[in-house]
C-alpha positions in Angstrom: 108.2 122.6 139.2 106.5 119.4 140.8 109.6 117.2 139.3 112.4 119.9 140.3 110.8 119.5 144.2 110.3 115.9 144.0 113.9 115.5 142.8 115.7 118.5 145.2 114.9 120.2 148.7 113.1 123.4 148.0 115.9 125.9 149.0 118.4 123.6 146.4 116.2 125.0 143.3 117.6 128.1 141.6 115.2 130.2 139.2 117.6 129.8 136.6 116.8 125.9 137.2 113.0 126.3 137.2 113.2 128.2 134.4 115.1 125.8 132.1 112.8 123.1 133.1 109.7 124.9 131.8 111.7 125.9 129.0 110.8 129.6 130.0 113.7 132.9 130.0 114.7 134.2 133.7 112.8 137.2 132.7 109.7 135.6 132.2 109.7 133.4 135.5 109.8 137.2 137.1 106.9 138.9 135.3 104.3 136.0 136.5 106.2 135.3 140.0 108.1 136.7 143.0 109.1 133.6 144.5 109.9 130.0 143.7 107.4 129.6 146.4 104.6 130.9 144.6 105.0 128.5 141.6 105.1 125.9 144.1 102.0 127.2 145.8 100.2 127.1 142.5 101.0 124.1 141.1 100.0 122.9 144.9 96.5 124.6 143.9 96.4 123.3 140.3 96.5 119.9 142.1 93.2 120.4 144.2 91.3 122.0 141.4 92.3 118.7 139.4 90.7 116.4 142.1 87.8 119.2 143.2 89.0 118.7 146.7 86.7 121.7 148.1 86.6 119.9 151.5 82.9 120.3 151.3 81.0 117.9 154.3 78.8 115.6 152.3 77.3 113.5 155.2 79.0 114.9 158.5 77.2 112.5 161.0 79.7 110.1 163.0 80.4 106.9 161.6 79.9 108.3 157.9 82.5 107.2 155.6 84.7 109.4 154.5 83.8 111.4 151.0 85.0 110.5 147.8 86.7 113.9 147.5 89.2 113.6 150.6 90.0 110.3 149.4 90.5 111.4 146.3 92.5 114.2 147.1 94.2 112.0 149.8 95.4 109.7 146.9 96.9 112.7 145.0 99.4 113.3 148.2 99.9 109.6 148.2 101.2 109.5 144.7 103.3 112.5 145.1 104.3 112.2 148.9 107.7 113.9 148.3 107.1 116.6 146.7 104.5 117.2 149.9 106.7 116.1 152.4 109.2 118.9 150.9 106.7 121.6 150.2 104.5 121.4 153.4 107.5 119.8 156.3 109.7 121.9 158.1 111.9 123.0 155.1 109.1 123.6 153.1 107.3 126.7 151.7 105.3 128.9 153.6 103.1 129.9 151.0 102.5 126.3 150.1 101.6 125.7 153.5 99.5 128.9 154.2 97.3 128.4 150.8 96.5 125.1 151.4 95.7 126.4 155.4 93.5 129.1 154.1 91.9 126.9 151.2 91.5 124.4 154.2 90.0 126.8 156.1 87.5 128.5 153.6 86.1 125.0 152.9 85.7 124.1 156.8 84.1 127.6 157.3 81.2 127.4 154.3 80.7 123.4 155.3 79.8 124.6 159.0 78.0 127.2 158.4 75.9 124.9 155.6 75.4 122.7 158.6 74.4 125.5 161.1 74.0 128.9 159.5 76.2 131.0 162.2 74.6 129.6 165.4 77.4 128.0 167.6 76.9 125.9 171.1 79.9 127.5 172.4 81.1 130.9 172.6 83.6 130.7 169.5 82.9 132.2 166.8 82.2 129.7 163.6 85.6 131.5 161.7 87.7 130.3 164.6 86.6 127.3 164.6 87.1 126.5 160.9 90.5 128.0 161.7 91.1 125.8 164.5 89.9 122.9 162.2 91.5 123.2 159.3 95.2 123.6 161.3 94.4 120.2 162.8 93.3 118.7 159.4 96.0 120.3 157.8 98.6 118.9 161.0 97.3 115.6 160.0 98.1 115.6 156.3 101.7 116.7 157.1 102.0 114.2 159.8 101.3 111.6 157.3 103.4 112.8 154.6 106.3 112.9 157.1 105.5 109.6 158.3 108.0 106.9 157.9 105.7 104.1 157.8 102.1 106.2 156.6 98.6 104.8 156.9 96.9 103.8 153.6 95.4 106.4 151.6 91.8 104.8 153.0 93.3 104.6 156.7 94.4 108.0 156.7 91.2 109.5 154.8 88.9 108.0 157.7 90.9 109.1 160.5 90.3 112.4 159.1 87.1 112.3 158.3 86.5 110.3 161.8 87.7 113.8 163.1 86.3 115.9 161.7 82.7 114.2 162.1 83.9 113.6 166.2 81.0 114.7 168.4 83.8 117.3 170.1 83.5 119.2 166.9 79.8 119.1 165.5 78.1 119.4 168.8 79.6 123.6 168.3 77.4 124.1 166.0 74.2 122.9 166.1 71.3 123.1 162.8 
């Protein structure tokens, strides 16, 4: 699936193509999937499980650098930067995109709430603001695989990171 998107847009793959590529029957691809979407969600997934990019904050105090699991997982989109670009920019999959947004969003939550328990300085509650996170991380990694000229793996990792560790972001929650 990885090499179909990396060769063709997304909506240019037929099931009869995917199929034949993972030497699989028609039938088949239909008892495990609805969607070409889905097997690009999963093999999407497969790829963060291989790196154990869990997004969990190891050291979130500014002017930490950034941990070896972003950059890790960072250097996985780097290598295959158009099969992201395809699967996550504006002809893309959904479900692609909304996994990684939810996985995104799951990690932000249980690293914040590691940090502070529930307790938040503002009036948000700490599941919005993994939300709101996680969107903006998330905006960041497709800005970067769209990106005609992109950062360096490293570049891009710590302006993440530098975000993410930003004063405007710890300081609601508090330990």
């Amino acid at each position: 699936m990885t090499t179909l998107v990396s060769e063709r847009d997304l909506g240019d793959i037929s099931v009869s193509a995917l199929a034949a590529a993972a030497d699989v029957n028609r039938s088949s691809f239909y008892q495990h999937y609805e969607r070409i979407e889905d097997v690009l969600a999963d093999a999407l997934d497969r790829e963060l499980e291989a790196v154990d990019a869990d997004f969990r904050v190891v050291d979130p105090r500014p002017h930490t650098p950034p941990p070896e699991t972003l950059v890790r997982y960072l250097t996985v989109v780097d290598e295959n930067r158009t099969l992201y670009r395809r699967a996550l920019g504006a002809h893309g999959s959904p479900q692609a995109l909304s996994r990684l947004l939810h996985r995104l969003e799951g990690s932000t939550k249980r690293a914040l709430t590691a940090l502070s328990g529930s307790h938040t300085t503002v009036d948000i509650p700490i599941d919005v603001i993994a939300a709101a996170t996680a969107g903006s991380v998330l905006g960041m990694i497709v800005h970067w695989v769209e990106s005609d000229a992109p950062a360096s793996v490293d570049q891009q990792a710590r302006w993440i990171w530098s975000y993410l560790t930003e004063e405007r972001l710890t300081h609601q929650v508090r330990p």
